[in-house]
N, C-alpha and C positions, 0 to 999 in steps of 0.2 A: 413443533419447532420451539426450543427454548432460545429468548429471543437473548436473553442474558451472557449465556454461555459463545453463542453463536457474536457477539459484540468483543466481549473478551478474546475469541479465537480469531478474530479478525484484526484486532489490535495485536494480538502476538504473533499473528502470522507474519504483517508487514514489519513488525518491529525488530522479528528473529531476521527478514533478512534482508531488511536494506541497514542494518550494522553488523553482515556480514557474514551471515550462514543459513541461504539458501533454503541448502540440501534442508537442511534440518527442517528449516516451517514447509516444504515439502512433503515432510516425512510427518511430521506431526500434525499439520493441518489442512491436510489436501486431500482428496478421497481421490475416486481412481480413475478421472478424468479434470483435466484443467484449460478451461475454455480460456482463452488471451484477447481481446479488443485493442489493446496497445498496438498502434503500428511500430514500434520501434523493438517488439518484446517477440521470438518465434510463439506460435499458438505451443502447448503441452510445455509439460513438469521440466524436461531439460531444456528447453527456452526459457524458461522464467529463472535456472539455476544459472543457466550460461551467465545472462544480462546482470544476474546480481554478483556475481563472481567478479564479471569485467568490473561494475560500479565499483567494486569494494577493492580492486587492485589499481584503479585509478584514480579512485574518490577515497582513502581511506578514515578521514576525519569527518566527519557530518552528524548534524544530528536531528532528530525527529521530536516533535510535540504534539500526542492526538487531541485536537482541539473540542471536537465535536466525534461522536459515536451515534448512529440511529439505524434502528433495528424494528423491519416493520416485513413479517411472512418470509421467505427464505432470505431476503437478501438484509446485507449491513452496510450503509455509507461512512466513511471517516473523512472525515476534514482536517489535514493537516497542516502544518509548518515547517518547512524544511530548511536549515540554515546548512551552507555547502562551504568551501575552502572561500577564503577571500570575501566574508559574509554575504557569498550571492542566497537571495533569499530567495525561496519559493513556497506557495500554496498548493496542494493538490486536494484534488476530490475523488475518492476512491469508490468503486463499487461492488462486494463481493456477493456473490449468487452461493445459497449452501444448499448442498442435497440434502435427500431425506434419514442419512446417516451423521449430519451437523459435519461437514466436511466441504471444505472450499471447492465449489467447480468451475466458477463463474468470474471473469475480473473486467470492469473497465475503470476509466480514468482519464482526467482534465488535470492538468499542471501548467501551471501560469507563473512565471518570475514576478516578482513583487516590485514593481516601481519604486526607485528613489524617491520621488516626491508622488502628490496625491491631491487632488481638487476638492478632498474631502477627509477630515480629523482621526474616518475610524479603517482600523486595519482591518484586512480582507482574511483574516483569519478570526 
């Protein structure tokens, strides 16, 4: 496993498509199965296309900051910041599973909206 490359393809894959094209980190970064954990996402490659299509015709302004990347035997975690229309914020935690061709098979994930206030100075990203 090259832990490096498989960190980078993991960062491009989410980043090609929650700003808007899918198909493509599909097609670039996916091998020829795609496990889904998300309940809100169908399992396989045209569920994952579907749901980011609908995001990107509903949501078209949004933006992402990967905060954190770690890459330890197939899988890569990203910790992100997500700022959506009307500066709703959120944090997600990503999980990607790579086969043994460095190709995405595997995904889960935690997303938590970022409270207005905080009981505590440091932010959750």
């Amino acid at each position: 496993m090259n832990l490096t490359q498989n960190k980078e393809n993991a960062i491009a894959f989410y980043k090609t498509a929650f700003l808007g094209n899918p198909k493509m980190a599909i097609e670039n970064y996916v091998g020829n199965e795609y496990i889904q954990h998300n309940p809100e996402v169908e399992n396989g490659k045209q569920g994952f296309i579907d749901y980011f299509e609908k995001m990107q015709r509903e949501y078209p302004v949004k933006s992402i900051t990967f905060t954190r990347c770690i890459a330890e035997g197939d899988l890569v975690s990203l910790h992100t910041h997500q700022i959506w229309p009307d500066n709703d914020e959120y944090v997600t935690m990503d999980f990607f599973r790579f086969d043994n061709t460095g190709k995405i098979c595997e995904h889960w994930d935690a997303i938590q909206q970022i409270p207005k206030s905080s009981k505590n100075p440091n932010t959750m990203y």
